[in-house]
VOGU-3710 file (C-alpha; in Angstrom, 3 decimals, decimal comma):
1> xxxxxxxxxx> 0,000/0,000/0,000  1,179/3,093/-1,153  3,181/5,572/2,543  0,914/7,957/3,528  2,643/10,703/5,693  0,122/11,869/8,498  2,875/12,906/11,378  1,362/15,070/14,372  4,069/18,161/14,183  2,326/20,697/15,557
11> xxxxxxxxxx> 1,310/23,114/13,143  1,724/27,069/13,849  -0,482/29,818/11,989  1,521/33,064/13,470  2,332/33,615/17,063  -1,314/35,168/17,927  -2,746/31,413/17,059  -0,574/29,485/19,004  0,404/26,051/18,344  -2,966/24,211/16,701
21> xxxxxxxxxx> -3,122/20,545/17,287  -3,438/18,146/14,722  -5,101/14,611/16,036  -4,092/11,346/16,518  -5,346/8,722/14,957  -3,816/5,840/16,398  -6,425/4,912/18,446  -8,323/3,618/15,158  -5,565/2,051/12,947  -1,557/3,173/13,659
31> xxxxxxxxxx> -1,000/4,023/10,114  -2,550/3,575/6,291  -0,291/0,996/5,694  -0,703/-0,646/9,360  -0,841/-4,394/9,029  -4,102/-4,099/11,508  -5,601/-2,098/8,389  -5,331/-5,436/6,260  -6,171/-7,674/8,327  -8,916/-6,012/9,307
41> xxxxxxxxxx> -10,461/-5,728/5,826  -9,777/-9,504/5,286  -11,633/-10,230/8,490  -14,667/-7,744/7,623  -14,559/-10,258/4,031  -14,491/-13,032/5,954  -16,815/-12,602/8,935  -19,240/-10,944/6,913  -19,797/-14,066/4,435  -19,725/-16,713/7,088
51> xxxxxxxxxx> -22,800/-14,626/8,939  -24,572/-14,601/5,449  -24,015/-18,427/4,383  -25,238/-18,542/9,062  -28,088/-16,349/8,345  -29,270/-15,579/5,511  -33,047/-17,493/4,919  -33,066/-18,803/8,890  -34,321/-15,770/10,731  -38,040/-15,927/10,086
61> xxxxxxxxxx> -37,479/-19,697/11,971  -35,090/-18,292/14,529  -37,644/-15,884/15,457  -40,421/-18,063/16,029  -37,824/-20,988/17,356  -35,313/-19,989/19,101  -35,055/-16,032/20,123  -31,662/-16,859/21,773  -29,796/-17,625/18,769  -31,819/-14,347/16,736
71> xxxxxxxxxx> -29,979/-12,322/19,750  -26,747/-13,887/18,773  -26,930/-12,710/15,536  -27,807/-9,220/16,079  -25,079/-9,467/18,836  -22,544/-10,511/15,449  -23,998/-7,841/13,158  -23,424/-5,196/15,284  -19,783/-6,475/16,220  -19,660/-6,343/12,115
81> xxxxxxxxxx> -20,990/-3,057/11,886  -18,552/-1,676/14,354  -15,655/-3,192/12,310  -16,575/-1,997/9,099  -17,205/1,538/10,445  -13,819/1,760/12,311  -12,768/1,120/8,872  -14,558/3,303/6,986  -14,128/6,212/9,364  -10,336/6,253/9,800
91> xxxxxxxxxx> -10,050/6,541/5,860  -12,003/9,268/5,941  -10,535/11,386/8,774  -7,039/10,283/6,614  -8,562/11,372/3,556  -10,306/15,089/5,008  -6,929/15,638/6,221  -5,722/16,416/2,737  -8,418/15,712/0,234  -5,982/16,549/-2,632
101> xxxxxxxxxx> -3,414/14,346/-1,793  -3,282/10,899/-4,335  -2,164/8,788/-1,815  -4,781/9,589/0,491  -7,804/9,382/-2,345  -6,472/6,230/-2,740  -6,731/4,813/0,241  -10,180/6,264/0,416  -11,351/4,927/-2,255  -9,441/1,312/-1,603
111> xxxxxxxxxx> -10,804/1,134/1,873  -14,655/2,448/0,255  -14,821/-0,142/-1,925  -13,848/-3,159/0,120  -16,251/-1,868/2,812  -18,861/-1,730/0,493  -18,120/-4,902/-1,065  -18,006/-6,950/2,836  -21,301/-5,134/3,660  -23,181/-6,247/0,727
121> xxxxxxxxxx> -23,004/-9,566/2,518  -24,717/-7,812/5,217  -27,962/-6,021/3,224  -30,215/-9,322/3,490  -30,577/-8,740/7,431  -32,567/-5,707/7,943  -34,720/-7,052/4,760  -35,065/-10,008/5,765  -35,952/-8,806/9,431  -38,556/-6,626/8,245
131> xxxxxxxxxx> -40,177/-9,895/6,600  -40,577/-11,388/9,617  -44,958/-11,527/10,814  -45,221/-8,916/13,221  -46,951/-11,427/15,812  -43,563/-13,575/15,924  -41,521/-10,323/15,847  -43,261/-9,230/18,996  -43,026/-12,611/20,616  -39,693/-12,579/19,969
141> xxxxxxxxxx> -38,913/-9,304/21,585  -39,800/-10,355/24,661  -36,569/-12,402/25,390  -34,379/-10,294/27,997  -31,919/-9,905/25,480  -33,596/-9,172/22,259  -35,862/-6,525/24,289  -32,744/-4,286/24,799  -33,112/-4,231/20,891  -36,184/-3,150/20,479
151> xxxxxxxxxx> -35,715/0,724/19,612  -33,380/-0,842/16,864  -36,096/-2,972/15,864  -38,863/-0,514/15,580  -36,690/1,898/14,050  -36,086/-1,120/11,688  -39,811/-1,678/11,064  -39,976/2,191/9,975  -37,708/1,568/6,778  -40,128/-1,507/5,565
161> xxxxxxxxxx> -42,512/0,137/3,659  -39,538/1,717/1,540  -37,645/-1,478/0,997  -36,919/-3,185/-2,298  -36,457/-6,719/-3,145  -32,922/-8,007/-1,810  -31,015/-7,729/-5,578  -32,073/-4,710/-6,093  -31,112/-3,107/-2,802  -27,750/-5,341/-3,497
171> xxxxxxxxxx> -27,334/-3,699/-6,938  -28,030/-0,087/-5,470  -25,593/-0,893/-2,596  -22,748/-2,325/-4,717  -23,674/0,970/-7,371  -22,752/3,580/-4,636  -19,425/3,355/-4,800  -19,249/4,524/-8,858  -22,589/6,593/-8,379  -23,484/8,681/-5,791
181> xxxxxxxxxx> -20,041/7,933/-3,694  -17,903/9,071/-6,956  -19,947/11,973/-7,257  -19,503/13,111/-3,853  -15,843/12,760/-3,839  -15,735/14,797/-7,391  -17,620/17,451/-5,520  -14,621/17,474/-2,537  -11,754/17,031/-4,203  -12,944/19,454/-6,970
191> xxxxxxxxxx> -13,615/21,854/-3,813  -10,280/21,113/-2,274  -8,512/21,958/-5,562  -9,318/25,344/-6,636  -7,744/28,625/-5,912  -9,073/32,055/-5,584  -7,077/35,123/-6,205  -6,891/37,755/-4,175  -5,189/40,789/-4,332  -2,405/38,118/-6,798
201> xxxxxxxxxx> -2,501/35,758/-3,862  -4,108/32,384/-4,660  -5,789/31,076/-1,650  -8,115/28,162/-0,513  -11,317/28,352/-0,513  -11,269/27,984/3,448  -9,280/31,133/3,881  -10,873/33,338/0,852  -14,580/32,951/2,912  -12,957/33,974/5,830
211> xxxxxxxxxx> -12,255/37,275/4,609  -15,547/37,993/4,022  -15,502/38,882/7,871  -12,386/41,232/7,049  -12,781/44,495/8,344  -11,581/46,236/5,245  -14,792/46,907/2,655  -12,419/46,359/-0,099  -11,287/43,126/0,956  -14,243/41,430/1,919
221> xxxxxxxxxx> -15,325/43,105/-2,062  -12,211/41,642/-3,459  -12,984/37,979/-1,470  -16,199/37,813/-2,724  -15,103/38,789/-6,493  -12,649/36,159/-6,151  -15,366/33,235/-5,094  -17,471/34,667/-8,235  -14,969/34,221/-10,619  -13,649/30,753/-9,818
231> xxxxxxxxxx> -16,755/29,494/-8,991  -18,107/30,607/-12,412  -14,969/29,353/-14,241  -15,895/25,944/-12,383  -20,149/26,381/-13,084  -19,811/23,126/-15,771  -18,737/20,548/-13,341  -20,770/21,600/-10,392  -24,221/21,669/-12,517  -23,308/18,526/-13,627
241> xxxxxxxxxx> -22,813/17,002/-10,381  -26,229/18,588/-9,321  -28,108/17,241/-11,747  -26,726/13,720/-11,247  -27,271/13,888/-8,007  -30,494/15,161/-7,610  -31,653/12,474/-10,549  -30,106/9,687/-8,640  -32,064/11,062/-5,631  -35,347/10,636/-7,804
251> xxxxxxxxxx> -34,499/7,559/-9,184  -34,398/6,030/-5,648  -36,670/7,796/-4,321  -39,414/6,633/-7,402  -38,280/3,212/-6,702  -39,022/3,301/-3,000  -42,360/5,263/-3,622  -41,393/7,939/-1,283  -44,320/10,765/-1,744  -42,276/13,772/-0,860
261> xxxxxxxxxx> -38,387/14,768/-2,654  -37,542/14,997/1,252  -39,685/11,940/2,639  -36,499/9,560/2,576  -34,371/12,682/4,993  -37,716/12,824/7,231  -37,664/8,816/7,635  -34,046/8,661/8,340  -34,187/12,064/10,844  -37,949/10,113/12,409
271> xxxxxxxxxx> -39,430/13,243/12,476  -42,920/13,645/10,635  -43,161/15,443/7,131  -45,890/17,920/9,299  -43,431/18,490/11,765  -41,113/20,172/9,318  -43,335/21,512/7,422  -44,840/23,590/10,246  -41,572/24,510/11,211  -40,292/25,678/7,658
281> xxxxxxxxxx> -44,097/27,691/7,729  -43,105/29,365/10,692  -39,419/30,498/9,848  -40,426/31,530/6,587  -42,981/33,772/7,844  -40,743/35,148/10,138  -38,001/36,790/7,705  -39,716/39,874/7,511  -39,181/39,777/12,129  -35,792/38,180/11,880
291> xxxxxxxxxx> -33,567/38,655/8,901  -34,810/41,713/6,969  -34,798/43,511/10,653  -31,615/42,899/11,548  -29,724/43,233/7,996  -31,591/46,846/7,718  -30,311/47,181/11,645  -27,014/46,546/10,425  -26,894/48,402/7,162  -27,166/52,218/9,360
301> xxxxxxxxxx> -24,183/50,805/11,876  -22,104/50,442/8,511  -23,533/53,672/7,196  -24,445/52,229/4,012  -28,472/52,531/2,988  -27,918/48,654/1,472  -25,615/46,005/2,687  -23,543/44,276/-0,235  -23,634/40,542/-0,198  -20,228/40,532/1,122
311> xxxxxxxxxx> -20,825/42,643/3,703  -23,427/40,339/5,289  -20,751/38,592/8,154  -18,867/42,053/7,985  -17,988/42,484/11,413  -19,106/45,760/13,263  -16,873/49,303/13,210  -16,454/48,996/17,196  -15,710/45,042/17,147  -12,924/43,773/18,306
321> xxxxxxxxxx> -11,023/41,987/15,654  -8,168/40,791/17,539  -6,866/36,961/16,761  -8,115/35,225/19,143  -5,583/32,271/20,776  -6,156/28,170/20,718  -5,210/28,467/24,563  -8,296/31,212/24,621  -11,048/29,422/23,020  -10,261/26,005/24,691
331> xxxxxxxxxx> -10,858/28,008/28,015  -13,665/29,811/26,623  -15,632/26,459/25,787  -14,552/24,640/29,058  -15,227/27,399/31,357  -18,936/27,859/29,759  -19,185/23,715/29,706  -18,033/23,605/33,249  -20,686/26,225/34,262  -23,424/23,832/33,100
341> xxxxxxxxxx> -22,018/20,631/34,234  -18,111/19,879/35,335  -19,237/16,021/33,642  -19,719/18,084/30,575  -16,577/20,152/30,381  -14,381/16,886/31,487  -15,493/14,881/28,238  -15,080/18,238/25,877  -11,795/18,440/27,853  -10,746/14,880/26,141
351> xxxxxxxxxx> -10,891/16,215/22,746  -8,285/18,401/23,688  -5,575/16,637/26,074  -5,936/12,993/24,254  -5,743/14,624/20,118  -9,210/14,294/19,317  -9,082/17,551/17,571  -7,638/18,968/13,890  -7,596/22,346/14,175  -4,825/24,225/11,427
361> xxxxxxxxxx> -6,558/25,435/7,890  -3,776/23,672/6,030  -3,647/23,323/2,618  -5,714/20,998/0,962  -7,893/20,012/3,823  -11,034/19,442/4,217  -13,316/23,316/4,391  -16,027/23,209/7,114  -16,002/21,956/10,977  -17,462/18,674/11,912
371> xxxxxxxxxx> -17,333/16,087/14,688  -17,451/12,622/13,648  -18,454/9,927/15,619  -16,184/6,722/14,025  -17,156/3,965/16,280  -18,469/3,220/19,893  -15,470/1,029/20,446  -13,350/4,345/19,928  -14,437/7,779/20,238  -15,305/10,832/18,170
381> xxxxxxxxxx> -12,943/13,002/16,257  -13,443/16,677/15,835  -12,202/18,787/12,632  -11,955/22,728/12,456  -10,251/25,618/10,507  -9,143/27,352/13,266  -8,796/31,391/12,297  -8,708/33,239/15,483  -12,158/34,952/14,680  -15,175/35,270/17,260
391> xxxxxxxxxx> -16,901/32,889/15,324  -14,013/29,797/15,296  -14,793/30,117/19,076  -18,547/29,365/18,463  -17,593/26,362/15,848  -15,237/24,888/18,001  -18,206/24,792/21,205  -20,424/23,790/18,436  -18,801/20,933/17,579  -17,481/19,898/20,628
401> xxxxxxxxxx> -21,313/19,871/21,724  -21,543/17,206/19,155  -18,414/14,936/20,218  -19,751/15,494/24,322  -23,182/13,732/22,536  -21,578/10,701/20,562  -19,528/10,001/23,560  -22,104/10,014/25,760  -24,642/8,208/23,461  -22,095/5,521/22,535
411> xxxxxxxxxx> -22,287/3,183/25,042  -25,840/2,350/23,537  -23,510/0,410/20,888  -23,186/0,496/16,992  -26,954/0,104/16,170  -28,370/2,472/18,353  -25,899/5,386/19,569  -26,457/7,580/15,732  -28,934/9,949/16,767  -31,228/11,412/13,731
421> xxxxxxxxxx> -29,961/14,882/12,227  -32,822/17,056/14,241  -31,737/15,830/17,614  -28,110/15,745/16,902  -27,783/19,481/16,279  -29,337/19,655/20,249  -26,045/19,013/22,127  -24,029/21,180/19,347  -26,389/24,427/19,222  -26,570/24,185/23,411
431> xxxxxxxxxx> -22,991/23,773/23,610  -22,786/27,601/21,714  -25,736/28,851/23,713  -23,461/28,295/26,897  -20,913/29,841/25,275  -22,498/33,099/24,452  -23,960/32,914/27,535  -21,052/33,053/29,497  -19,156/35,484/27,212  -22,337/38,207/27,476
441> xxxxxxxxxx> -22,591/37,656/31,468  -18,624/38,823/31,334  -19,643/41,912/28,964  -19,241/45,235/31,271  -19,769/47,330/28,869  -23,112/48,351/26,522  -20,507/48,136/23,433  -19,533/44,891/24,542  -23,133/43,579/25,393  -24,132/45,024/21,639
451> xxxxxxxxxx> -21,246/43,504/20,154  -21,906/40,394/21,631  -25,712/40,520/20,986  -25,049/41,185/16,938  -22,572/38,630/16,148  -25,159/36,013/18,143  -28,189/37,283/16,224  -26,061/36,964/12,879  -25,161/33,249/14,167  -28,679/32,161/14,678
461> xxxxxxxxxx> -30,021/33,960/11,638  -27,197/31,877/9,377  -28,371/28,859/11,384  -32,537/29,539/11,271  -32,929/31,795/8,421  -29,649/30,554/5,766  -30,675/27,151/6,541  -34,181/27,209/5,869  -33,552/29,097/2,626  -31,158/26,340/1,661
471> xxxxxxxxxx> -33,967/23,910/2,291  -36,157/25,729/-0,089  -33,593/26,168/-2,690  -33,105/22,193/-2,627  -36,677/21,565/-3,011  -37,183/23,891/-5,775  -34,097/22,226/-7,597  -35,277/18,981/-6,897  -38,710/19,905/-7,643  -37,498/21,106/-11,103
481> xxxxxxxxxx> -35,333/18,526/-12,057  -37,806/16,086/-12,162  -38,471/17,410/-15,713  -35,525/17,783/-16,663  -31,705/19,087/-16,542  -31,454/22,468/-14,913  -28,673/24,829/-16,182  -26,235/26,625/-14,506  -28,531/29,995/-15,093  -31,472/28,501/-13,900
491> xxxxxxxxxx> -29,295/26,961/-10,748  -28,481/30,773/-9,830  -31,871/32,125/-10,673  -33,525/29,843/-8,105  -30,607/30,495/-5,770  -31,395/34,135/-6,305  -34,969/34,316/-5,729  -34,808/31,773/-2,031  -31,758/34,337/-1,058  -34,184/37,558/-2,002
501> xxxxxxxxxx> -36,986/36,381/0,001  -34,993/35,441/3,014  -32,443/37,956/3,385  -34,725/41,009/2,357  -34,459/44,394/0,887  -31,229/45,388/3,325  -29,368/43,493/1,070  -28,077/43,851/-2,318  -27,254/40,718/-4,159  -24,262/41,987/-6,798
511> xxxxxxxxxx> -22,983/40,105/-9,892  -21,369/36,602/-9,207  -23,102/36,118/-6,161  -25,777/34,136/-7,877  -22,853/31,090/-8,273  -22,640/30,932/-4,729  -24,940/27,582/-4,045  -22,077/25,911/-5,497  -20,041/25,680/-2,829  -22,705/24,092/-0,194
521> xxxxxxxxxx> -21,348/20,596/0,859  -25,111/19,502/2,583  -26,203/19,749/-0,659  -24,039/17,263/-2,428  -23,770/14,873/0,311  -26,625/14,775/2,293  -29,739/16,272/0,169  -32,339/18,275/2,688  -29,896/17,498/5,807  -30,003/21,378/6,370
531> xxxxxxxxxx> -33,369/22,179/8,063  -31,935/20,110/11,373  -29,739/23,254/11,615  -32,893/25,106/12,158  -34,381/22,340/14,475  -31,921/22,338/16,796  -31,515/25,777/17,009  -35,008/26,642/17,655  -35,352/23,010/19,942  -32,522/24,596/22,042
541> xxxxxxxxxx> -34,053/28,216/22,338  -37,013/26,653/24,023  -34,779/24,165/25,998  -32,526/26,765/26,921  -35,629/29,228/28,537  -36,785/25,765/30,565  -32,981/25,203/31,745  -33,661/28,627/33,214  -36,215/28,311/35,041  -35,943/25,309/36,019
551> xxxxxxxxxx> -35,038/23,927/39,529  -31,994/21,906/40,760  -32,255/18,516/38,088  -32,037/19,727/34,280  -28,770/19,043/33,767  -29,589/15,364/34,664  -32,708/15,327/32,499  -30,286/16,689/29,326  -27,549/14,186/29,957  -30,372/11,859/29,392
561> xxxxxxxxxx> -31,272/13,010/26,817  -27,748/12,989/25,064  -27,363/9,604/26,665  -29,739/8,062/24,798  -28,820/8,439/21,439  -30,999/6,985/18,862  -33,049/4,435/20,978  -36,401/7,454/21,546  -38,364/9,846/19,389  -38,426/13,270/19,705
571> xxxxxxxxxx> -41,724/13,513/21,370  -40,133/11,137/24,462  -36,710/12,963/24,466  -38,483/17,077/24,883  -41,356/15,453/27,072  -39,546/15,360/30,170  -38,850/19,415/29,712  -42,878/20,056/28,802  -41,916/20,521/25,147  -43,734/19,495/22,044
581> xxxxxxxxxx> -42,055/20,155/18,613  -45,784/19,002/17,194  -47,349/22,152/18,697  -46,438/24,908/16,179  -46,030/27,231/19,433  -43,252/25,286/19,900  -41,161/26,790/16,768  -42,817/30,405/17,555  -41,063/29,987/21,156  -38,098/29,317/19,326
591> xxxxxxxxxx> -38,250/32,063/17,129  -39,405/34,914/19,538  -35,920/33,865/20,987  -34,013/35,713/17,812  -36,491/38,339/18,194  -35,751/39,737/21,573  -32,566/39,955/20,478  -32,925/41,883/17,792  -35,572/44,464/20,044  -32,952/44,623/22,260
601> xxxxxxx> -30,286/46,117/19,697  -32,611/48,253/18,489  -33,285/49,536/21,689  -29,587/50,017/22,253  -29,268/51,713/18,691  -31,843/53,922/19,730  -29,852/55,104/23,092
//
């Protein structure tokens, strides 16, 4: 197998920085070319055809005969599952490392295949559970062991209606890898690749978006120019990867006779199609409250009668635009964390002492923040592009929200500790509100309270408003390309007209800027994932306004919550805390949150 170089040297952006820590990923395989990696894959081969030839065609008897030996096999598939996805996770942390790097594509796409390859052994289980008569199911569940199953099991029972003869889920399966898998990668490394110039200087695309929260007009103008031009020279390749994708989305989704374009995200998030639709009803017809108040707001403190599109993030004349330290935002996050819950703040506290986190912007990496999971038997990783700004402070408690919530919910094992997209984004969104919270508590002066206030309202607006737009630009270009292509004009036209309506009149949308959908990773790799943004945050307004006012015992109530991972709906999870995301109150609470901020800048603009 070809060397792949991932040493831990610390890596230094300037003195203000500090030294940003790369992780470790020993704890998952020692190296690419680790003799654990191959043997692992040949065992994954291996183990995965023996439980087929075991399995396959005996577990509609096993059921009814002899629940005992059904436990044992759910007992080996999830064993397999946790194998396969220690697997497929350290390739990609290798790979979003340096997307652009041969080796590492490689590797990816080496260890992707074989993966896919051992778990097509695996697809006949959940089909052939979901065959099994409902009365022997049920009989079945109530062995001890198989009942500790059972939110796997219903969850299971969910996907049946949607479920497709065993070949042709086999065929889709083994198709992944050279459809929507190949497509997905295009989209990253094609990402990864390109350059923007500014000012002569060619520059990621990581570190050209950051300086469209530059102080200087001119540079966040020349930034923005920059993402135009490159991202129009690149408009070919990135329609056509949108319109393969979104026809591969159809295709399945005609196969599997979903009703809705964004039934299959709804099913896999278990949240009801009413649910989000009330919630997108609400948001939507709160712009005029929300967005268009606070970019008009925003416009007078920049003296301008119209904010440019790149001035949207700009940050405010009295800010304070000082680099803010590694060593500062660790203490930030863990001082707010430890406020809420000391448990809390030791697990985020892990990411940092045991190399859990990749923090440096370094060439060729992967753009964004995340926190992945990899495997119970391991832990989560974190990724971020660590700048210094305000808002790198915010991503890194964001995410680190996330990785406190997959550690927690991990002990419920492979099969059960994912948590769907709406209730993931809890842990990460309250993770931030703690954050601000503590920062604003600490502000002692009205400039700092104000500047403090803004740059939160602006964070929840890109996480309610943005997100929600996003979600209607998706289902207009899904909606549209079920007659046909869509061209790179029409792309931008749609992307102009959700952006109009949600950012209002304070905002002037120049030249270039309608290429910028191009850019949006949720929308290449996972279609309509972008509303959770906007579930969590409003899920977490209303949780955050119970936590307080409520008595000694809600930080227990939340750890359950995070504790138990994918194994209860919604409805059981916000119960405990008297809150119903059925009741469309629930997303007004939510929103009235955003609100009161903005009244309260006014208020101070008015002073």
């Amino acid at each position: 197998m070809t060397r792949i170089e991932i040493a831990r040297s610390p890596a230094s952006a300037g003195a203000a920085l500090g030294n940003l820590p790369e992780w470790d990923l020993s704890d998952l395989y020692a190296a690419p070319d680790a003799p654990q990696v191959k043997a692992d894959l040949e065992a994954a081969l291996d183990r995965s055809r023996s439980f087929e030839t075991a399995y396959k065609g005996n577990l509609a008897r096993l059921a009814a005969e002899d629940p005992e030996a059904l436990l044992a096999a759910v007992q080996s598939f999830e064993d397999l599952e946790d194998l396969l996805g220690r697997l497929i996770s350290y390739a990609g942390l290798v790979y979003a490392g340096k997307t652009t790097d041969p080796a590492r594509q490689k590797f990816y796409g080496d260890i992707q295949e074989k993966v896919t390859t051992a778990s097509s052994h695996l697809l006949f289980f959940s089909l052939e559970l979901n065959g099994i008569d409902d009365t022997v199911l049920e009989t079945a569940l109530t062995d001890p062991g198989l009942r500790h199953y059972r939110p796997w099991f219903e969850d299971l029972r969910k996907e049946k209606p949607y479920q497709l003869e065993d070949r042709v889920e086999q065929l889709f399966h083994e198709k992944s890898v050279t459809g929507r898998g190949a497509w997905n990668r295009l989209f990253d490394e094609t990402i990864a690749s390109l350059r923007f110039s500014v000012d002569g200087e060619p520059l990621p695309i990581e570190a050209t978006l950051n300086l469209l929260q530059d102080s200087s007009p001119a540079r966040r103008k020349t930034a923005a120019d920059a993402l135009a031009e490159t991202f129009k020279a690149n408009l070919r390749v990135f329609t056509l990867i949108t319109n393969t994708l979104a026809k591969d989305k159809e295709i399945s989704d005609r196969w599997r006779k979903f009703e809705d374009i964004a039934d299959s995200r709804h099913l896999a998030n278990r949240v009801e199609r009413e649910v989000v639709d009330a919630m997108v009803a609400a948001v939507r017809d709160a712009y005029p409250r929300l967005s268009h108040r606070y970019y008009a707001l925003k416009a007078r403190w920049l003296g301008m009668d119209k904010l440019n599109h790149w001035d949207r993030n700009a940050p405010l004349p009295e800010a304070d635009n000082r680099v803010i330290s590694w060593a500062e935002a660790r203490d930030t996050v863990l001082s707010a964390y430890a406020g809420f819950s000391p448990e809390m703040a030791e697990i985020a506290g892990r990411f940092f002492d045991r190399g859990w986190i990749d923090a440096p912007a370094r060439e060729g990496k992967a753009p964004g923040a995340f926190a992945h999971p990899t495997v119970p038997s391991a832990h989560p990783y974190v990724l971020v592009n660590y700048l210094g700004k305000t808002r790198d402070v915010m991503t890194l408690a964001h995410e680190l929200g996330h990785g406190v919530h997959q550690v927690l919910a991990g002990p419920n094992g492979p099969l059960m500790a994912p948590t769907p997209l709406t209730l993931a984004e809890t842990a990460s969104v309250f993770g931030e509100m703690l954050t601000f919270r503590s920062l604003l508590d600490k502000a002692d002066t009205p400039r700092a309270r104000k500047i403090l206030l803004a740059g939160k309202a602006e964070d929840m607006i890109n996480t309610v408003v943005r997100q929600i737009a996003f979600y209607t630009f998706e289902r207009k270009v899904h909606s549209e390309r079920r007659t046909g292509e869509l061209t790179a004009e029409r792309l931008g036209e749609i992307w102009l007209e959700v952006q109009r309506e949600s950012l209002g009149p304070a905002i002037r949308l120049g030249d270039g800027y309608e290429t910028f959908w191009t850019y949006i990773p949720h929308f290449i790799h996972s279609p309509f994932y972008v509303y959770a943004y906007a579930f969590g945050d409003c899920l977490v307004n209303s949780l955050y306004a119970v936590y307080e006012d409520a008595d000694a015992g809600f930080q227990q109530k939340y750890f359950d919550l995070l504790k138990a991972g994918g194994t209860k709906h919604h409805s059981e999870l916000l119960a405990p805390f008297g809150l119903d995301a059925t009741d469309p109150g629930f997303w007004k609470r939510g929103l009235s949150v955003i609100a009161r901020i903005i009244d309260e800048l006014e208020a101070m603009d008015g002073r």
